[in-house]
Phi, psi and omega in degrees: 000127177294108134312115172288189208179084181296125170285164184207034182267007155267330192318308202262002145292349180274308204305310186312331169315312149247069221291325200286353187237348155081342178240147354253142173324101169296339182286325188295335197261307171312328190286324188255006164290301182279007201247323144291021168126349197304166150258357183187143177263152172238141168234167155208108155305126157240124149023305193269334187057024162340312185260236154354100162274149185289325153311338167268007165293294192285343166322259190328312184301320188289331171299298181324342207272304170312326168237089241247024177241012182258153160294134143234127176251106163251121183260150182147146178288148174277359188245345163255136190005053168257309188316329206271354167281314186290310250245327196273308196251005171053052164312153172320304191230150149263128160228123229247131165226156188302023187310122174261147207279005163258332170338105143332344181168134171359131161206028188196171167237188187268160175256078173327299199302319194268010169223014177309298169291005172272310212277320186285334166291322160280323184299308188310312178315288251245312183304357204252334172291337173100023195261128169268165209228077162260148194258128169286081204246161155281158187279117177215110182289335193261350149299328183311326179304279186346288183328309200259356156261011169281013181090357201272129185307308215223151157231161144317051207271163201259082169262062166274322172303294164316311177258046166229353157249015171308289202288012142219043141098346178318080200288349179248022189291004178240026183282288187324326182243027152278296168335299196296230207009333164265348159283320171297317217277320171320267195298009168084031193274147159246163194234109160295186188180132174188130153155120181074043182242148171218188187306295200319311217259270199024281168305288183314320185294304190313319208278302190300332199238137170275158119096031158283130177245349149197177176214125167266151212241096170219330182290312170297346188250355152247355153291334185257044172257325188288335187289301216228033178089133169320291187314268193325338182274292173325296165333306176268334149325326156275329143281346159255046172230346181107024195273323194210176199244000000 
């Protein structure tokens, strides 16, 4: 079963424009995220607080408490201002990527070989805190070993590449993460998935690559929240993952 996962780092990019008035409401918005069905809110701080803010990490952690079978999944690099989140609020997961603080967005997976000991020293850290641990990877098969001996519960894949050759007709954009996603599930790897995914692209991704146990969803699913509602946008995300009826 695919789980969802709401990102919810436009919400407080909307909010941040007139930040004195509070709308719309990150809680508010998780709260009717979870209340139609999400399994889980995703946040990722950055540096700049573009988004995200570190009161609303604990905000939402302080939510979570209410929905105590829901995820909380926090993304970020581990080597930038991150760690003192995981340390405070134990989140379910850390999903740790490779951001550089000037990026407008995710736009890589990690380069193992060239972070292994870096990388393997916070897994133990977050494991030791009780945090499952997924690496923000390309569809590549032949990295998951590395992945699962640094210890990482899950990986990420980095689907921006896929729905940008979905979205010109590309009958093989999911090959690639099909192969990782069945190399991980080999080594006992478990498989997320997330960036640039929609009603559209979804389904088709879901039906081709096995053994996603969940997926975070967040610039398309609130852009199609202004169309057809918060609640009612979760919803059909959950059908199109195969979730609800």
């Amino acid at each position: 079963m695919t789980k969802l996962s709401v990102n919810i780092n436009k919400v407080a990019t909307l909010r941040n424009t007139r930040p004195q008035l509070n709308i719309p409401s990150v809680i508010r918005c998780a709260t009717i995220c979870l209340d139609a069905g999400a399994h889980g809110i995703t946040v990722h701080p950055r540096p700049d607080q573009r988004h995200i803010r570190p009161q609303d990490v604990y905000d939402i952690a302080e939510l979570l408490k209410k929905y105590p079978k829901a995820e909380f999944n926090i993304e970020g690099n581990p080597f930038i201002e991150f760690m003192h989140f995981i340390e405070k609020v134990k989140p379910t997961q850390a999903t740790l990527v490779p951001d550089d603080p000037a990026a407008k967005t995710s736009d890589h997976g990690w380069d193992l070989q060239n972070n292994a000991e870096r990388l393997a020293a916070v897994i133990r850290r977050l494991k030791d805190l009780g945090t499952s641990v997924s690496l923000f990877m390309d569809p590549q098969p032949e990295h998951m070993e590395l992945a699962k001996r640094l210890g990482a519960d899950r990986i990420e894949l980095y689907t921006e590449p896929y729905a940008a050759a979905f979205a010109r007709g590309d009958r093989h954009a999911a090959d690639a993460y099909e192969k990782t996603a069945r190399r991980a599930a080999e080594l006992g790897l478990g498989v997320n998935a997330g960036h640039d995914l929609n009603l559209d692209n979804l389904p088709p991704f879901l039906k081709q690559v096995p053994h996603v146990e969940e997926v975070s969803i967040g610039h398309a699913l609130i852009g199609d929240a202004l169309e057809f509602g918060l609640a009612e946008t979760v919803r059909k995300y959950l059908r199109a993952s195969g979730l609800a009826t």
